[in-house]
MIDOSE-1310 file (N, C-alpha, C; in nm, 2 decimals, decimal comma, always signed):
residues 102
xxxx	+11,97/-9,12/+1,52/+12,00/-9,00/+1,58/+12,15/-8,98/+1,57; +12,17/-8,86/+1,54/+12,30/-8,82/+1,48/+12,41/-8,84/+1,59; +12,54/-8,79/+1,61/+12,63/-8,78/+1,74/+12,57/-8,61/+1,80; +12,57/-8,51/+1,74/+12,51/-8,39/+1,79/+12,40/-8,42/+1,84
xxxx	+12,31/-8,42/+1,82/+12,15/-8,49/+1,87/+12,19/-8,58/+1,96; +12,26/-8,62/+2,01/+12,27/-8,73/+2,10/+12,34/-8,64/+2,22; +12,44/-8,54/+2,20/+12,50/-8,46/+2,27/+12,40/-8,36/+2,34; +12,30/-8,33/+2,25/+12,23/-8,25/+2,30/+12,14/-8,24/+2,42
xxxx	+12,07/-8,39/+2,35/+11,97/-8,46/+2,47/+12,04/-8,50/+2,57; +12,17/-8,58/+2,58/+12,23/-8,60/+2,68/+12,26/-8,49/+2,82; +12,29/-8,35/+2,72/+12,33/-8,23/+2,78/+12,20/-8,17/+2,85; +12,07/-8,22/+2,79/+11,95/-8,15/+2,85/+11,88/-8,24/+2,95
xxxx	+11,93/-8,37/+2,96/+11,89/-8,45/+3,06/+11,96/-8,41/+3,18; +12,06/-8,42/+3,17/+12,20/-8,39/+3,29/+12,16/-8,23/+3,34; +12,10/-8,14/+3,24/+12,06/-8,02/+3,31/+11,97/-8,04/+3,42; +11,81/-8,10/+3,39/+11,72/-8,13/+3,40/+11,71/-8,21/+3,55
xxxx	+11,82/-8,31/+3,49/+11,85/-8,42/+3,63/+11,97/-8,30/+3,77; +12,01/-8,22/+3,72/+12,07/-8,13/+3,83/+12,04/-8,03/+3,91; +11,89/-7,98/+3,80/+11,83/-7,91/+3,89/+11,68/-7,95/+3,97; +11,69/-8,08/+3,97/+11,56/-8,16/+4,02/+11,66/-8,23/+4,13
xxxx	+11,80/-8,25/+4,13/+11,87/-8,29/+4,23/+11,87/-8,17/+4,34; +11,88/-8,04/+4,30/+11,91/-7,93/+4,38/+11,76/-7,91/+4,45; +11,62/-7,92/+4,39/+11,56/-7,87/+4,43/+11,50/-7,99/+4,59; +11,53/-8,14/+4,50/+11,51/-8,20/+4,62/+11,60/-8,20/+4,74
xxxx	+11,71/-8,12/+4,79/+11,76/-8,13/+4,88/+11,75/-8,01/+4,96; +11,67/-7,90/+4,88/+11,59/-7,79/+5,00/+11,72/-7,67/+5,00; +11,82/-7,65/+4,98/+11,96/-7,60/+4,95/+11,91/-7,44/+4,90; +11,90/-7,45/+4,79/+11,89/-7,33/+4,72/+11,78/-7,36/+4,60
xxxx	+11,70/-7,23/+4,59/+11,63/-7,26/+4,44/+11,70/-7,17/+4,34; +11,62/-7,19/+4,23/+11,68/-7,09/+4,11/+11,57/-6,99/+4,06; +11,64/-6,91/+3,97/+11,46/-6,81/+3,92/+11,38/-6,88/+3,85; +11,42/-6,98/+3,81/+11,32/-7,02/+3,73/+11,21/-7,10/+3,81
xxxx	+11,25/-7,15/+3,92/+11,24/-7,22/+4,04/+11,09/-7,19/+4,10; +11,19/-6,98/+4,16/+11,10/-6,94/+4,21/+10,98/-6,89/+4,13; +10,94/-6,85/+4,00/+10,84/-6,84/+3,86/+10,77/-6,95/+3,89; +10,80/-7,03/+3,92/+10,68/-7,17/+3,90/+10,56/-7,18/+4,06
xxxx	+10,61/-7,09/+4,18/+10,56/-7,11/+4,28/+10,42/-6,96/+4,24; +10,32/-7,05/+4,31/+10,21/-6,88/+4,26/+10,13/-6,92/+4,39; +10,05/-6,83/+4,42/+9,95/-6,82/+4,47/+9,80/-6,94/+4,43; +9,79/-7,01/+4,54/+9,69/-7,12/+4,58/+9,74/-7,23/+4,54
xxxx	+9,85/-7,24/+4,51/+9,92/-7,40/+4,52/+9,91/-7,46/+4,63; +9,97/-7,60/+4,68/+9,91/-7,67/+4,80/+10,07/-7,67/+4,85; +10,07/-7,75/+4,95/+10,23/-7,73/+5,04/+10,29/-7,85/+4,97; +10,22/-7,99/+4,92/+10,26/-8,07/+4,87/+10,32/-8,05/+4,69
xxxx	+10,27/-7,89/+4,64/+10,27/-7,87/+4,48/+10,43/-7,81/+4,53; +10,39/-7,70/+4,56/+10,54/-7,60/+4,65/+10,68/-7,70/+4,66; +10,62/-7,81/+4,75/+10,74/-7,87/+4,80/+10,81/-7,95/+4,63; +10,69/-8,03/+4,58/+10,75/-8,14/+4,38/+10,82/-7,98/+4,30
xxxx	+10,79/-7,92/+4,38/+10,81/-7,81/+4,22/+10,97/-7,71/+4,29; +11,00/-7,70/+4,41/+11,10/-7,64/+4,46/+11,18/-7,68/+4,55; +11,13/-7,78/+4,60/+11,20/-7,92/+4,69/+11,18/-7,85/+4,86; +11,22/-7,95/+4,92/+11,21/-7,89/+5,07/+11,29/-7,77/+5,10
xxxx	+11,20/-7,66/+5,17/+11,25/-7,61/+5,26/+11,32/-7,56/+5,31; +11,46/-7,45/+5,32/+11,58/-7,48/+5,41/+11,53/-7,42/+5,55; +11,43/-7,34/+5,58/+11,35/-7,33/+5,72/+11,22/-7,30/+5,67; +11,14/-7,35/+5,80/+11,00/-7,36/+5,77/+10,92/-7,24/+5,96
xxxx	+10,85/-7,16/+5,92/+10,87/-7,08/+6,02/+10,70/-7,05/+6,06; +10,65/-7,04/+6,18/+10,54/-7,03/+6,21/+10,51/-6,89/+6,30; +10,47/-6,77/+6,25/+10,52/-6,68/+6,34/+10,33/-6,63/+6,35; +10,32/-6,61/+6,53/+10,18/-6,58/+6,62/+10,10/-6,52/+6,48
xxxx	+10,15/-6,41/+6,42/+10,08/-6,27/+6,32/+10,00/-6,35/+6,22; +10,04/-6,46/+6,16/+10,00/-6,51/+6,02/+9,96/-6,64/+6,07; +9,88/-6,65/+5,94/+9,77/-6,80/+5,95/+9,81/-6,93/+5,94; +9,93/-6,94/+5,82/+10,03/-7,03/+5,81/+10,11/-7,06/+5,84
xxxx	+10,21/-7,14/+5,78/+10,36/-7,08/+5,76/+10,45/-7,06/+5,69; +10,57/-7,01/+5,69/+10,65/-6,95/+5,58/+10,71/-7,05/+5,56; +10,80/-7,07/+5,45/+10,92/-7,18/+5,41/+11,03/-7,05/+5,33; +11,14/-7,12/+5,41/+11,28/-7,02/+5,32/+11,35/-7,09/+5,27
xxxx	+11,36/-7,02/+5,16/+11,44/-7,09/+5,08/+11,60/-7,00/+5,02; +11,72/-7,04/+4,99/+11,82/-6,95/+4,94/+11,84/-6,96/+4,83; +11,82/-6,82/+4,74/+11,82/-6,85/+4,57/+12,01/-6,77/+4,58; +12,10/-6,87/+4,60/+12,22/-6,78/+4,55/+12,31/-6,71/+4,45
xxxx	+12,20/-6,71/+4,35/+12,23/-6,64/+4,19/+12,27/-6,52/+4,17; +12,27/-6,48/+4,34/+12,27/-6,25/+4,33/+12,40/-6,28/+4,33; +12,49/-6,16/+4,26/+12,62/-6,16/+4,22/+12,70/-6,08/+4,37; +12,55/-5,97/+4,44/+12,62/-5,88/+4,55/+12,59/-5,93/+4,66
xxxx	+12,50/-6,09/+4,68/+12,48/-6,14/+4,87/+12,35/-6,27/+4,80; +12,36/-6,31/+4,88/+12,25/-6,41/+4,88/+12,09/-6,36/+4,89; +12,00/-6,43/+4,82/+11,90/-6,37/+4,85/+11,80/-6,52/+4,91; +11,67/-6,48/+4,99/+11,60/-6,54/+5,04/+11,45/-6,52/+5,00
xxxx	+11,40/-6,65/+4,95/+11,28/-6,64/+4,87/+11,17/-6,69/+5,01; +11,08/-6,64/+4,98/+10,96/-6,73/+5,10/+10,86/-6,75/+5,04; +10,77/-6,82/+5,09/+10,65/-6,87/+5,07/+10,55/-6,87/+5,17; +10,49/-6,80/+5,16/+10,40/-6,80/+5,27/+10,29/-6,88/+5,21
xxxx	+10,20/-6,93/+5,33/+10,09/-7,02/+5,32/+9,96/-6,97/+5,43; +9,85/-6,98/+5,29/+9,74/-6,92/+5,45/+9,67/-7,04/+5,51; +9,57/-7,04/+5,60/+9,54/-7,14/+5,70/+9,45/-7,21/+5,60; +9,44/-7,22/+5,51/+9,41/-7,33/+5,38/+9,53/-7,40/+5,40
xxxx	+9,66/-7,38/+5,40/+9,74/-7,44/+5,34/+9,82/-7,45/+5,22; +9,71/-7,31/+5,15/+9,81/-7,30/+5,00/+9,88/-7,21/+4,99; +9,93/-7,13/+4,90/+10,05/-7,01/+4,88/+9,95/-6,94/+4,89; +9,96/-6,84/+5,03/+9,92/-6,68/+4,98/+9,99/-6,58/+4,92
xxxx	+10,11/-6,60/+4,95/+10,24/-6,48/+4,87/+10,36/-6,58/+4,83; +10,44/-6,48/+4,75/+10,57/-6,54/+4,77/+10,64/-6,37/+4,77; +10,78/-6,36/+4,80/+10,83/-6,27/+4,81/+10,99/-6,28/+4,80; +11,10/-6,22/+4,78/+11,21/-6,24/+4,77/+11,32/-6,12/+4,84
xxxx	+11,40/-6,13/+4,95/+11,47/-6,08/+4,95/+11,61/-6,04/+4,96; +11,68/-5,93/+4,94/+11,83/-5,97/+4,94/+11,91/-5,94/+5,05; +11,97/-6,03/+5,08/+12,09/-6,02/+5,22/+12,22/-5,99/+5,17; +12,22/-5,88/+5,15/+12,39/-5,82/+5,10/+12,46/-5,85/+5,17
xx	+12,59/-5,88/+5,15/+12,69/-5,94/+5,22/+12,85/-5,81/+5,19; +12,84/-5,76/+5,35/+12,93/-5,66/+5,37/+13,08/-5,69/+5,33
């Protein structure tokens, strides 16, 4: 393996390894992050694939619960991704919103 070829892989490990560091600490996801969550996954798929939670919310109206997460990639405010879960326990929705910052 060449020196380039070695730079490369190196470069895509260290990617790889930074965004599997970010997702396990629950902080913020990314879009690519959020693409991978769908409908009827389990709480345990949700969590290996986007890491924990930054709040997890149980509100009387819905069968589940929600998990929020902060994707901070918007250039104009932060945005907040959720996940909802129905009383299965898998993803019924996900959804994204933006909190513009005045």
């Amino acid at each position: 393996m060449n020196t380039t070829s070695r730079n490369l892989l190196a470069t895509a490990v260290l990617s790889v390894a930074a965004i599997a560091a970010q997702a396990a600490t629950g902080i913020s996801v990314t879009a690519a992050q959020e693409s991978a969550v769908h409908p009827g996954m389990t709480q345990a798929e949700v969590r290996a694939a986007i890491g924990q939670p930054e709040r997890v919310f149980h509100f009387a109206s819905e069968a589940g619960a929600t998990w929020r997460y902060t994707a901070p990639q918007m250039a104009d405010g932060a945005a907040s991704f959720t996940v909802d879960f129905g009383r299965d326990g898998r993803v019924a929705s996900v959804s994204e919103q933006t909190d513009e910052i005045d």
